[in-house]
C-alpha positions in Angstrom: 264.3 42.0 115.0 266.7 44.0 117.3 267.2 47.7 118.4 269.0 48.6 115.6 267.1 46.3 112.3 264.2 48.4 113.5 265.5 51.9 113.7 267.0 51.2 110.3 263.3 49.6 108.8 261.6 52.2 109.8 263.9 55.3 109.1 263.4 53.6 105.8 259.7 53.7 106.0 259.7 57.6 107.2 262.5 58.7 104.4 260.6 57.2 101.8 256.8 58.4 102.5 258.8 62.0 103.0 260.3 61.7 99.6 257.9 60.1 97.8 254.2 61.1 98.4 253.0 63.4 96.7 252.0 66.5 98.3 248.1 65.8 97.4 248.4 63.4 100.3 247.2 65.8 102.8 245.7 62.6 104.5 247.8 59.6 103.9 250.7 62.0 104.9 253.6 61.1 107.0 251.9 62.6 109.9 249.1 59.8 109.8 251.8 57.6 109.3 253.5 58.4 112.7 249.8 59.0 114.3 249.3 55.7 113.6 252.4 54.2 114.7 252.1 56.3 118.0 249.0 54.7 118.4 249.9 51.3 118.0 252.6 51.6 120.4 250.7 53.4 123.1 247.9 50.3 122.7 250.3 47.6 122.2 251.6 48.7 126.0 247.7 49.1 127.2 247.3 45.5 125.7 250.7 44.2 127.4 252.5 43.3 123.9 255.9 41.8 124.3 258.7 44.2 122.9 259.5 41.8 119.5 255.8 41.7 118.7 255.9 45.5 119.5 258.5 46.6 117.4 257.0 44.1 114.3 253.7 46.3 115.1 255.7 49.3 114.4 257.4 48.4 111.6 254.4 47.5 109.8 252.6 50.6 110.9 255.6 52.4 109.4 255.1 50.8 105.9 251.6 50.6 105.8 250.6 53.5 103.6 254.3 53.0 101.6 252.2 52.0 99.0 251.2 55.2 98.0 254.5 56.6 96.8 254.1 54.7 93.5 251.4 57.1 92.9 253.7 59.8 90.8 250.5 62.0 89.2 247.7 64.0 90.2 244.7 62.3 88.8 241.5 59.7 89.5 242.6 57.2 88.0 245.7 56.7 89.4 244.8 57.5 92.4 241.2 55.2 92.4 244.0 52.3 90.9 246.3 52.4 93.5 244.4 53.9 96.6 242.5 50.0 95.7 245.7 47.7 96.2 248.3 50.4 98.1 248.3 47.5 101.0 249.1 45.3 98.9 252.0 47.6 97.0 253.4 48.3 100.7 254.0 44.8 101.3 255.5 44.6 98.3 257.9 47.3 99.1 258.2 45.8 102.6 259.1 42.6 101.6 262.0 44.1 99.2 263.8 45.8 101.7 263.6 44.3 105.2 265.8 41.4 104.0 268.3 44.3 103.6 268.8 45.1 107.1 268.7 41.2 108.3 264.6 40.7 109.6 264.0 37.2 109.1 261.3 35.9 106.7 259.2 34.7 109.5 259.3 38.7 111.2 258.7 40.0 107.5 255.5 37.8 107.2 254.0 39.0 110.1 254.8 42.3 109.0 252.9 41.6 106.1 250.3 40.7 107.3 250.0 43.0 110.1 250.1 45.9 106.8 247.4 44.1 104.9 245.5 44.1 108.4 244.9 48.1 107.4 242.9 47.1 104.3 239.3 48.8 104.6 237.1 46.0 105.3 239.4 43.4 106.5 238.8 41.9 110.1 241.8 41.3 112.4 242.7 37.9 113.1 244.3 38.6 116.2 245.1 41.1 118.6 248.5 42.5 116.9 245.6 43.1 113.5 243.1 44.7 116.0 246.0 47.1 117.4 247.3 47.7 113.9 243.2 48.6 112.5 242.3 50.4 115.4 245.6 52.3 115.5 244.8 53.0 111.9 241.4 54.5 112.5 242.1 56.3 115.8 241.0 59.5 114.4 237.3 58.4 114.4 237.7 58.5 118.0 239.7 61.5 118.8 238.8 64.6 119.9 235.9 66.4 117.8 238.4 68.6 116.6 240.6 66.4 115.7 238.6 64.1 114.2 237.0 67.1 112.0 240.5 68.5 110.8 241.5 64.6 109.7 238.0 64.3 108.2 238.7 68.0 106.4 242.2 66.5 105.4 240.8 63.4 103.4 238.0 65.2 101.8 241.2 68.1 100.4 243.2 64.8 99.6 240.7 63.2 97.3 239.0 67.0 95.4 243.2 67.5 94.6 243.0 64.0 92.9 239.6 65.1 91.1 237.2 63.4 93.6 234.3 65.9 94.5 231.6 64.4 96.8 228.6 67.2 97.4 228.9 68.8 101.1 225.1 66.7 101.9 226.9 63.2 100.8 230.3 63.8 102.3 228.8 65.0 106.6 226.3 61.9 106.2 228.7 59.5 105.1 231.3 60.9 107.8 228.6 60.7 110.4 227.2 57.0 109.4 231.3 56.2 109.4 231.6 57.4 113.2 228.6 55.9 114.1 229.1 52.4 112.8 232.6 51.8 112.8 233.3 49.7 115.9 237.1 49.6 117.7 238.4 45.9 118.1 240.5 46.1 121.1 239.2 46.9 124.6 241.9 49.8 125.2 240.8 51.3 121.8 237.3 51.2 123.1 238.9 52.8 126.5 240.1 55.4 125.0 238.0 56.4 121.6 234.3 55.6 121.9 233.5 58.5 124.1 234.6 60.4 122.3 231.7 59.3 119.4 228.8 60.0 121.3 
């Protein structure tokens, strides 16, 4: 993937999540989107990444909330149905257009991979999935904040798609989050868990 097959996948990406998620998505916004990009970038140096695995990083970190733009109404079940699989919808909408601007299949199935690497509960295979997932949950290790205005965002995101979790619930399972979650690569641990303590 060269200079320009990049700049053209991911203006892609960034068009797309700008015209097509829904405003509810005070979380999963663009702004996450290039937080988490940022991220990966700024680890995949501290990790000494090549610049082809780099920009296949990027790319994927681009697309990997894409998924939620097929979400077109405000309500649970949508949003419960889709918020389940939207990995698996982002590669799918990954692997439509990157042939487009002339990635090969080998780049666009480690792009895949590296989006389905952001699943909840998956564990990295390698370091370019522990730089994607920790890029992906960097805000658990920001600044307090930070991490409180992210955590503010999500809980807004899922009461406007009708999902209300009591004040008690919602602090203890935020808490038990930042205190069990653990960072996979040794720059993400640099730079995030002191900020947890």
């Amino acid at each position: 993937m060269d200079g320009t097959q990049f700049q053209q996948a991911t203006g892609y990406a960034i068009d797309l999540l700008r015209r097509g998620l829904l405003p509810s998505f005070t979380y999963h916004s663009l702004h996450h989107t290039l937080e988490v990009a940022n991220f990966c970038k700024h680890l995949s140096e501290l990790e000494g990444i090549d610049e082809k695995n780099m920009r296949l990083l990027l790319t994927a970190a681009h697309f990997h909330d894409t998924g939620l733009t097929t979400i077109s109404g405000i309500n649970v079940e949508a949003y419960n149905a889709v918020r389940a699989v939207h990995e698996e919808k982002a590669v799918q909408i990954a692997e439509g257009v990157l042939p487009e601007y002339g990635i090969t299949k080998e780049e666009i199935h480690t792009v895949s991979r590296l989006i389905m690497a952001t699943k909840w509960g998956r564990t990295p295979a390698d370091l370019l999935e522990q730089i994607i997932s920790d890029a992906d949950m960097s805000s658990l290790g920001r600044e307090p904040d930070y991490f409180m205005r992210s955590s503010q965002a999500l809980r807004e995101e899922l009461e406007s798609f009708g999902i209300w979790i009591p004040d008690v619930e919602w602090y203890q399972n935020q808490k038990e989050l930042i205190e069990t979650h653990s960072y996979h690569t040794p720059s993400a641990r640099n730079l995030f868990e002191a900020n947890r303590v």
